[in-house]
DRENRO-566556 format. One record per residue (C-alpha): z, y, x; chain; residue number from 1. Coordinates in steps of 0.05 Angstrom, whole numbers, plus 5000, padded with zeros to 4 digits. Example, Ala and Ser with C-alpha at 12.3 -4.5 7.8 and 13.67 -1.06 7.14 Angstrom:
   pz   py   px ch   i
 5156 4910 5246  A   1
 5143 4979 5273  A   2
END
This chain:
   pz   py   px ch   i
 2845 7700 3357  A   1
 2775 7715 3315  A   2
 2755 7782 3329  A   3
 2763 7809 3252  A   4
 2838 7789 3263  A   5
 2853 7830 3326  A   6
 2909 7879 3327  A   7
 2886 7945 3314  A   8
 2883 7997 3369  A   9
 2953 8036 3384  A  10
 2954 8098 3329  A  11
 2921 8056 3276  A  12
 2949 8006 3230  A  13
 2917 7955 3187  A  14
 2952 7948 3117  A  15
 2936 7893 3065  A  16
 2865 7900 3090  A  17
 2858 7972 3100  A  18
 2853 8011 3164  A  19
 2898 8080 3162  A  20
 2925 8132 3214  A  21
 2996 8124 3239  A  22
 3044 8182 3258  A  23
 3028 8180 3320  A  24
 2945 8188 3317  A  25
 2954 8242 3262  A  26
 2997 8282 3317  A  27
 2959 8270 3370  A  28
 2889 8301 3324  A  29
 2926 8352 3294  A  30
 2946 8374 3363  A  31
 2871 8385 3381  A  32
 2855 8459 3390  A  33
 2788 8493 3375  A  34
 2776 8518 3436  A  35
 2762 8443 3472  A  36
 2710 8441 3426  A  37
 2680 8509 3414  A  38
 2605 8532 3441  A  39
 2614 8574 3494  A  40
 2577 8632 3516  A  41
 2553 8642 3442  A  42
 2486 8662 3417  A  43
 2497 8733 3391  A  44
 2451 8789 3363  A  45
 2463 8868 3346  A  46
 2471 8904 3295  A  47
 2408 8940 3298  A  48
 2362 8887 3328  A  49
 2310 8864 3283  A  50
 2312 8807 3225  A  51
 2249 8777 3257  A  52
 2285 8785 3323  A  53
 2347 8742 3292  A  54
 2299 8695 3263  A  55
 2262 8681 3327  A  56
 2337 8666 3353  A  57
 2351 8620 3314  A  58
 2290 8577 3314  A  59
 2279 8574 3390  A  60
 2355 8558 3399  A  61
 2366 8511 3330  A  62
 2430 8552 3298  A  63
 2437 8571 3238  A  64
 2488 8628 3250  A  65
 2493 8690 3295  A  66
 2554 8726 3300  A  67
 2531 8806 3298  A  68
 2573 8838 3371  A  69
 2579 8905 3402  A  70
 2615 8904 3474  A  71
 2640 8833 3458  A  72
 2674 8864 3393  A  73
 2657 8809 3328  A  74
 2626 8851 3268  A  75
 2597 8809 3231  A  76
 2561 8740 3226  A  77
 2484 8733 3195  A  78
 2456 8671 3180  A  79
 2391 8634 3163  A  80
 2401 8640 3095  A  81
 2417 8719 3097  A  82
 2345 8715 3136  A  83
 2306 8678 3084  A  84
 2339 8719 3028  A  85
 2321 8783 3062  A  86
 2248 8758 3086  A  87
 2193 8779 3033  A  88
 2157 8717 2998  A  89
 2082 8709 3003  A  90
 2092 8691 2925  A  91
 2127 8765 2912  A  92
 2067 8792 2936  A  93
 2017 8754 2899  A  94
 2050 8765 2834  A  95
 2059 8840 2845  A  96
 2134 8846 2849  A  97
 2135 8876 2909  A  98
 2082 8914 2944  A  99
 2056 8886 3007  A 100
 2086 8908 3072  A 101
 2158 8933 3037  A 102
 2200 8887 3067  A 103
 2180 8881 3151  A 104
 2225 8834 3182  A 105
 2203 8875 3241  A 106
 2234 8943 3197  A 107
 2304 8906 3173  A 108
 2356 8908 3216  A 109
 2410 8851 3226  A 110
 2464 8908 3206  A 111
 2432 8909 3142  A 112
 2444 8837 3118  A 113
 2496 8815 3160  A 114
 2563 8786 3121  A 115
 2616 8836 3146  A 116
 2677 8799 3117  A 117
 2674 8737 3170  A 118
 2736 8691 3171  A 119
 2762 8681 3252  A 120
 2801 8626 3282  A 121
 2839 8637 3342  A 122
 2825 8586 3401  A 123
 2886 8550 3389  A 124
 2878 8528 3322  A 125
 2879 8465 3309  A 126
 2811 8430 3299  A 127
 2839 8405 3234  A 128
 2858 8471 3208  A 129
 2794 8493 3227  A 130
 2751 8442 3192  A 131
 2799 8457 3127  A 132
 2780 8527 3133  A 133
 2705 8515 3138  A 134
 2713 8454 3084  A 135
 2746 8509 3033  A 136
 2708 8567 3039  A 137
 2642 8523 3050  A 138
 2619 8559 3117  A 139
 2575 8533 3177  A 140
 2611 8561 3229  A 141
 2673 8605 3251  A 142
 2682 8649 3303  A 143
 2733 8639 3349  A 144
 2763 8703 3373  A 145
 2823 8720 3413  A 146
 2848 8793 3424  A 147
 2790 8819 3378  A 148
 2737 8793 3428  A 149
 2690 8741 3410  A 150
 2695 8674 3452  A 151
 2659 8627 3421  A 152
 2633 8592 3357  A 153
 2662 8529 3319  A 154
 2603 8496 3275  A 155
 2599 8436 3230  A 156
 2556 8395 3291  A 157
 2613 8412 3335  A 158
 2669 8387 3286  A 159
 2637 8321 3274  A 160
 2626 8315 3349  A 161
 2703 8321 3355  A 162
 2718 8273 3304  A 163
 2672 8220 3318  A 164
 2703 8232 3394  A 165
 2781 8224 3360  A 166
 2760 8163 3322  A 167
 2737 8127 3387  A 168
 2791 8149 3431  A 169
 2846 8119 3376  A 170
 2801 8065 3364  A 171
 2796 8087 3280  A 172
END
């Protein structure tokens, strides 16, 4: 048999041409949870640590979110855009709409910027509800938290990491 003819891959079926999920390998990815696929211990930062302090976070560790925790308790999430929006811009200052030295990163605090509305996932959510949550309220990340204590994180890096994984284990 020429290779472009072989049977696809149990879970996957080839009609008129076109590849698509069966039954059985929408189950089996629907039946992934979150937490196989979460970060874990996550990156956190306080509510009165510093924006520069957050910012140096991120950089040295590459993330682009920080949930905001006292005692392991989630109160909010701030994020590298809440940072730039909240940094002063050299252009501000040279066009005297702000005077210099107003706006410290050193003299913000996280508390101050932080998003305290943050949509949660519990660990055993599906990975595909999870992504639909992120997809529809177009968010980086969700915390996953079970019993109101922060357990880990679920970002966009990690959700293509699980699909690409699911596509190769069903052979899509």
């Amino acid at each position: 048999m020429q290779p472009w003819r072989r049977r696809p891959p149990r879970g996957i079926l080839s009609v008129g041409g076109r590849t698509a999920w069966t039954a059985v390998a929408r189950k089996e990815v629907r039946a992934v949870e979150v937490a196989r696929w979460m970060k874990k211990p996550v990156l956190t930062v306080k509510p009165l640590d510093s924006l520069a302090h957050a910012r140096e976070v991120m950089a040295t560790h590459r993330v682009n979110q920080l949930p905001v925790v006292v005692d392991g308790r989630l109160l909010g999430i701030i994020t590298d855009r809440d940072v730039r929006e909240a940094s002063p811009s050299v252009f501000d200052e040279l066009r005297d709409r702000r005077p210099a030295g107003t706006a410290d990163p050193q003299h913000i605090t996280v508390e101050q910027v932080m998003s305290r509305d943050v949509l949660t996932v519990a660990p055993t959510t599906s990975i595909v509800e999870a992504a639909r949550v992120m997809r529809r309220e177009r968010i980086g990340a969700v915390p996953i938290v079970q019993r109101d204590v922060l357990v880990g994180i679920l970002t966009r890096s990690d959700l293509l990491d699980a699909f690409v994984a699911l596509a190769e284990q069903t052979g899509f």
